[in-house]
Phi, psi and omega in degrees: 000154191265119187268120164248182197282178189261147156116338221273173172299309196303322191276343179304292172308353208252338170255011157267171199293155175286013167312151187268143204229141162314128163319353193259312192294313180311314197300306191295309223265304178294324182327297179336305185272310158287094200266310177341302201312094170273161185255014122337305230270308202272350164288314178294258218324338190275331183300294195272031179079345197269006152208150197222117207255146142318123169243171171258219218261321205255014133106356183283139156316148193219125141272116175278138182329308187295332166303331188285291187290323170306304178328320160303286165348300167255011159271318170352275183306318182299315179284343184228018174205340162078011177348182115311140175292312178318310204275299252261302185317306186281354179302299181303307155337284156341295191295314157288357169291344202091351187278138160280099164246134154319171146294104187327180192195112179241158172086146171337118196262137189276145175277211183251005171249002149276338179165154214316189162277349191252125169244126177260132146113188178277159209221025204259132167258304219208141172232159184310169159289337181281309172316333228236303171321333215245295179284348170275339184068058211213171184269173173289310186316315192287317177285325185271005150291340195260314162292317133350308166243034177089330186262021179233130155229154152302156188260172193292279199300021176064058159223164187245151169294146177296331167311325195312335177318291199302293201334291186336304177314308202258354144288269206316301167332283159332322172306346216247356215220004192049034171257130190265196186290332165300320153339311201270021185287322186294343178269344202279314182286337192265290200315319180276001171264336158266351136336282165327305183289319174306301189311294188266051165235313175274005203287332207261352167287332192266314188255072176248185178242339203292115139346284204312306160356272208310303197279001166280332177273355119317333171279323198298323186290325173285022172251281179319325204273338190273350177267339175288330190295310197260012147297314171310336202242001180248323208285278164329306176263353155274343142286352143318302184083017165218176200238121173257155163305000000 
């Protein structure tokens, strides 16, 4: 059986009883961790292998707890490491073999004059379009509308920054709230002008020769982003005129 962390969909499930649980009850039981998770979204993972739930005689899915903690699993890898369905599928696979495998390491490998040869932990920047597709739960119709107004774009290789996930996300949210992606331009038009500004407090920090330099302004830059993001979001609730978590 497939060990997850305390706290996980997987551990949730593993003290419920061994009974077969309904696409409605899976949906509620992950939603704790995965607020995202739809049961489109768990239907697409059984089309790609990556679970094979029970049916009864007239065809509804019946899920056994183990079927439950994979899924946890694999929304896991999809959210905090951006796997591939693929990678992901033989990762498990695996596992349920009894086999000790790493965690895959997807995405562009640092040479060695970026950085030592033993690299720890994942190192994925970016995922594909079929992915990006996969884990946002969304149609082609939908990104390329959403690219339309800018706010999804591709990288020169046809790959997405692994953020895209969220953005994907957090559109499809909003949709739901009827703003639609034309909407959001003017947020689209704000991020990148405080982009501009960050970028140009660390740019003379960026061309410096020194390494050591070059690598405080990568540190400098996630430190600005994060007070402008929550300035942005304080910014945001006093023009409301409401108090958020």
């Amino acid at each position: 059986m497939l060990q997850t962390p305390s706290g996980g969909a997987g551990s949730g499930t593993a003290a419920r009883d061994s009974g077969l649980m309904s696409i409605g009850t899976v949906l509620n039981v992950l939603r704790d961790e995965f607020p995202e998770v739809t049961i489109s979204k768990i239907r697409f993972l059984e089309s790609e292998g990556l679970i094979e739930p029970q049916r009864t005689p007239s065809g509804y899915r019946k899920f056994s707890a183990g079927d439950v903690e994979r899924l946890g699993h694999v929304l896991r890898m999809q959210r905090d490491h951006y796997l591939p369905l693929k990678v992901i599928r033989e990762h498990l696979d695996a596992m349920e073999r009894g086999e000790a495998v790493p965690l895959p390491v997807v995405g562009r490998q640092r040479t060695a004059e970026e950085a030592p040869a033993r690299v720890e932990g994942p190192t994925v920047a970016r995922i594909g379009r079929s992915e990006l597709l996969a884990a946002a739960d969304i149609d082609e119709s939908d990104l390329k509308e959403w690219e339309s107004y800018g706010l999804l774009a591709p990288l020169e290789d046809g790959a997405y920054d692994a953020e895209a996930v969220t953005v994907a996300s957090l559109i499809t949210e909003l949709g739901r709230f009827g703003i639609e992606p034309r909407h959001l331009r003017v947020m689209k038009a704000a991020a990148d002008r405080e982009a501009g500004l960050v970028d140009q407090v660390v740019a003379p920090l960026k061309r410096h020769r020194n390494p050591q330099t070059r690598a405080h302004a990568e540190a400098r830059t996630k430190e600005l982003a994060a007070l402008t993001v929550r300035l942005h979001a304080a910014l945001v609730k006093t023009a409301l005129g409401v108090r958020l978590p």
